[in-house]
N, C-alpha and C positions, 0 to 999 in steps of 0.2 A: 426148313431153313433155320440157323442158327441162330440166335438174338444175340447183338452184341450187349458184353457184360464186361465194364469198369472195372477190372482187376489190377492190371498194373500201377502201384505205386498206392495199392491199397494194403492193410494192413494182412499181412501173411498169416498171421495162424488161420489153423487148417477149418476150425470151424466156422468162424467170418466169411472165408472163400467160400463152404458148402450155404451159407447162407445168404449172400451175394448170387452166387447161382442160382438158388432154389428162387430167390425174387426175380431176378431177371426172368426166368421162367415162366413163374405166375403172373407176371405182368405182360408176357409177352402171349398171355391166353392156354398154355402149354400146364396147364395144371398136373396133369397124370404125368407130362415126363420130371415135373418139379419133383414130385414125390417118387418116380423112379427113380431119380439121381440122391434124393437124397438118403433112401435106401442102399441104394449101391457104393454110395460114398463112405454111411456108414460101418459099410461092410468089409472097405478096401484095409489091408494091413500097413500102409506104409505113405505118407505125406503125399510122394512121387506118382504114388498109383491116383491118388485121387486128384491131383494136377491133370491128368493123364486123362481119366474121365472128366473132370471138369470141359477140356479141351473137346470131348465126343459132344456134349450140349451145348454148348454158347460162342461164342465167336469172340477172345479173350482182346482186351484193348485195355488202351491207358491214355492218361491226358495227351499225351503227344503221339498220338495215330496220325495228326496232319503230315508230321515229318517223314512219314514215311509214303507219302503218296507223290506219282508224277509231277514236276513241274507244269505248267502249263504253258509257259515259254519256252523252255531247252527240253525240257522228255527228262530229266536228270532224275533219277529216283532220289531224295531226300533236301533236293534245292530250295534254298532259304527264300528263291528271288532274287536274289544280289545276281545273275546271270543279268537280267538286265539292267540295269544299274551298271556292269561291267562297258555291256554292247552300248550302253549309252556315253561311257569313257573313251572308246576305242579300244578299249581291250582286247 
């Protein structure tokens, strides 16, 4: 299984991201694939590719992952809530 890893709306250059990963890694017990990835990343030619492998190890997230999960009153994918608050208007 993947460990989710705080990338979004973290700081983009390419070596923070391999080092963000490679922690979330080791933290998540995953030490051999830490230093696989980060060989591999080393090795990649091109920013893109190692986004790319980043994506293969860690399950990529950012501060606002809630917004994107089911409502729990309407099923709505990205609902603030304000569904009920509406049905509570007559909406």
């Amino acid at each position: 299984m993947k460990p989710p890893c705080k990338l979004i709306g973290e700081d983009g250059n390419v070596f923070n991201l391999i080092g963000l990963t490679s922690r979330t890694l080791k933290e998540a017990g995953q030490r051999a694939e830490a230093k696989e990835f980060t060989e591999r990343a080393f090795a990649c030619h091109s920013y893109d590719a190692v986004l790319m492998l980043i994506g293969e190890y860690v399950e990529i997230t950012g501060d606002d992952e809630l917004k994107f999960e089911d409502c729990d009153h309407c099923g709505t994918i990205g609902c603030d809530g304000s569904c009920e608050d509406e049905e509570e208007r007559g909406a």
